[in-house]
C-alpha positions as CSV (number, residue, x, y, z in Angstrom):
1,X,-19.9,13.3,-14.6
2,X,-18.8,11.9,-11.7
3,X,-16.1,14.1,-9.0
4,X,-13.2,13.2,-8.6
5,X,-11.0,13.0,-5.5
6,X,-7.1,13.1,-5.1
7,X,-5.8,10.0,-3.6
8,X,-2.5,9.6,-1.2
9,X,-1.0,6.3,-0.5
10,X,0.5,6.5,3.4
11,X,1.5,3.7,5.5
12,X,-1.3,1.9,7.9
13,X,0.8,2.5,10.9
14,X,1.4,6.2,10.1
15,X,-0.7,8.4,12.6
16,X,-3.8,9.7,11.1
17,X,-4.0,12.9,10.0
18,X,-7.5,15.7,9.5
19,X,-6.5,15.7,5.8
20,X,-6.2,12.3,5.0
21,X,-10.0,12.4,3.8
22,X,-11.4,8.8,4.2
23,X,-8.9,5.9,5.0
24,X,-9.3,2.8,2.9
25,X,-7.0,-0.2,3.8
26,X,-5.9,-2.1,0.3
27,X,-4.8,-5.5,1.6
28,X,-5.6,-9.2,1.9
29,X,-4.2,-9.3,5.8
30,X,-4.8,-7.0,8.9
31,X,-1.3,-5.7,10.2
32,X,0.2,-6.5,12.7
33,X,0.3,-5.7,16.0
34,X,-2.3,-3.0,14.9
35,X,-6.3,-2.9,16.5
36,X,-9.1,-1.7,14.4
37,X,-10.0,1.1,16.2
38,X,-6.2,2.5,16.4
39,X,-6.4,2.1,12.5
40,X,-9.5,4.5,12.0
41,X,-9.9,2.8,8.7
42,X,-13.4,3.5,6.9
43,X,-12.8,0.3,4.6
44,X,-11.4,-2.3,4.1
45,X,-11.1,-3.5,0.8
46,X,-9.5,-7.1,0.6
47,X,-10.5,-8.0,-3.1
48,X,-8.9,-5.6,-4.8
49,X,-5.9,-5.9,-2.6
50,X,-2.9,-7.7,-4.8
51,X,-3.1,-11.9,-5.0
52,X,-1.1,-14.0,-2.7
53,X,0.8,-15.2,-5.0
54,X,1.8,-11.7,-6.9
55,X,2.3,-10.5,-3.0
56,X,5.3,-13.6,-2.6
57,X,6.8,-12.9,-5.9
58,X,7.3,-9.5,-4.8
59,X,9.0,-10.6,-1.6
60,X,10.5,-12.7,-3.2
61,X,15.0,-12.3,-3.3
62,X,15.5,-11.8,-7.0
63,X,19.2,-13.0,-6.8
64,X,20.5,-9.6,-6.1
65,X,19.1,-8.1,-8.7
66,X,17.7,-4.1,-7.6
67,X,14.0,-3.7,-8.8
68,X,15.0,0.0,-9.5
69,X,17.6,2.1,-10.5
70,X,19.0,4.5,-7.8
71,X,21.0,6.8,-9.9
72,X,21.0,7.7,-13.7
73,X,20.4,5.3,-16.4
74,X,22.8,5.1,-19.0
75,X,21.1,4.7,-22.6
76,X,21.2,1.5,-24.4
């Protein structure tokens, strides 16, 4: 059986920190304005990173519409 290993999502431009265990990027583009080495990435794994067009529908203005509730949700 095979061990498993917590994982945390944190933002690429977030500071590294001793915990963080290895650091695995999850993304078909580098950010910006960031170097490789400021990074301290172990991996970067661009194909299993979302598709291009999945990553502009996302982005995309859904007419004003909010993605997720921010209070309590009535029931139906």
């Amino acid at each position: 059986m095979a061990t498993q290993h917590p994982v945390k999502v944190r933002r690429i431009y977030d500071d590294p920190l001793p915990a963080d265990g290895t650091r695995v990027l999850v993304d078909r583009l580098w950010p910006r304005g960031l170097t490789k080495e400021k990074a301290h990435l172990d991996d970067w794994c661009k194909g299993v990173a979302p598709s291009t067009e999945l990553r502009k529908w996302y982005a995309h203005d859904h007419g004003g519409v909010r993605r997720r509730p921010t209070g309590p949700v009535s029931p139906l």
